[in-house]
C-alpha positions in Angstrom: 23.5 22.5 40.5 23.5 20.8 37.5 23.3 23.2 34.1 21.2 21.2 31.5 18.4 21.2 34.4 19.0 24.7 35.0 18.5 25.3 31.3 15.1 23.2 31.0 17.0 19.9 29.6 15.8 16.9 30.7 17.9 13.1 31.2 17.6 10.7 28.5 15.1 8.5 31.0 12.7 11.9 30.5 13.4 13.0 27.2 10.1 12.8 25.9 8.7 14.1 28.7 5.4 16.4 27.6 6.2 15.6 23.7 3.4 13.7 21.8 4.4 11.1 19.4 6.5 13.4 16.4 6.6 16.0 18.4 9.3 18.8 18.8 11.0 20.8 21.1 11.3 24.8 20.0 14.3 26.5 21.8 14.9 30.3 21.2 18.1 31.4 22.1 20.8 33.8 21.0 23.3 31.3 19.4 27.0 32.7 20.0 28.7 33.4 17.0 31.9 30.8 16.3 34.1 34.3 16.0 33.3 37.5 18.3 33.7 40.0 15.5 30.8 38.7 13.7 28.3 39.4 16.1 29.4 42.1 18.7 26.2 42.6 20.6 25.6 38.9 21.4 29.0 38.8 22.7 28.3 42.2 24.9 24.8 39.9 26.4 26.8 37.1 27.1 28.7 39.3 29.3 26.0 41.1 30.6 24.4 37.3 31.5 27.3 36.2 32.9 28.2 38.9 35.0 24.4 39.5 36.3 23.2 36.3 36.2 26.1 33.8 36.3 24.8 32.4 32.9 26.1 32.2 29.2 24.9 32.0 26.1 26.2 28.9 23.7 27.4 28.4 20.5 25.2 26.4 17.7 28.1 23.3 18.5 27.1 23.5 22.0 23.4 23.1 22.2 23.9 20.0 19.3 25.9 18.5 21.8 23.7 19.0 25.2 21.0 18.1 23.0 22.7 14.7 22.1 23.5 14.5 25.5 19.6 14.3 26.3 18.3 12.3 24.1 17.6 14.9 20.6 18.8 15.6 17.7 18.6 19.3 16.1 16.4 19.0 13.3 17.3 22.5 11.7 18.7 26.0 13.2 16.6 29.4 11.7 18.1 32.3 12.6 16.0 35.4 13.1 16.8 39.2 11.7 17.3 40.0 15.8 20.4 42.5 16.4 20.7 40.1 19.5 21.9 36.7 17.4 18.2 34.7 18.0 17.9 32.0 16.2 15.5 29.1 16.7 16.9 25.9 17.7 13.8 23.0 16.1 15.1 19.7 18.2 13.4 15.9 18.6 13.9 13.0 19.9 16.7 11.1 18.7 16.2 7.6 17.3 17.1 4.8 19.3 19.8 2.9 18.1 18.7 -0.9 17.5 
């Protein structure tokens, strides 16, 4: 089982995979605050996601880095007035180094 798949993330080889030239990825997701006091009920989903599901949420660090990992780059984070943490993650393809 390999977790980027599971989470819809593709190899570098397939990273632009369904994008047309300049286009983006939009991820919505409830970002995990860097502290658990600051957000309280994204911590009490993360639970809930792990225990039902076997899943987590991530902090912002984390999807910058399995984004790297695959190829983008986050553009920009915009968090949303959810009680639940949202935020949407705007990501595209990294430039290639020459």
């Amino acid at each position: 089982m390999n977790p980027l798949q599971d989470r819809g993330f593709t190899y570098p080889g397939q990273r632009n995979f369904g994008l047309a030239a300049g286009g983006r990825r939009l991820i919505v997701e409830a970002l995990l605050p860097e502290r658990a006091t600051d957000q309280p009920a994204v911590i009490r989903m993360d639970l809930c996601m792990l225990v039902l599901l076997g899943a987590r949420e991530r902090t912002e660090a984390q999807f910058r880095r399995l984004l790297a990992e695959t190829g983008f780059a986050v553009r920009r984070v915009v968090p949303t007035a959810s009680p639940a943490g949202l935020s949407v993650i705007e990501a595209a393809p990294a430039a290639r180094p020459r």
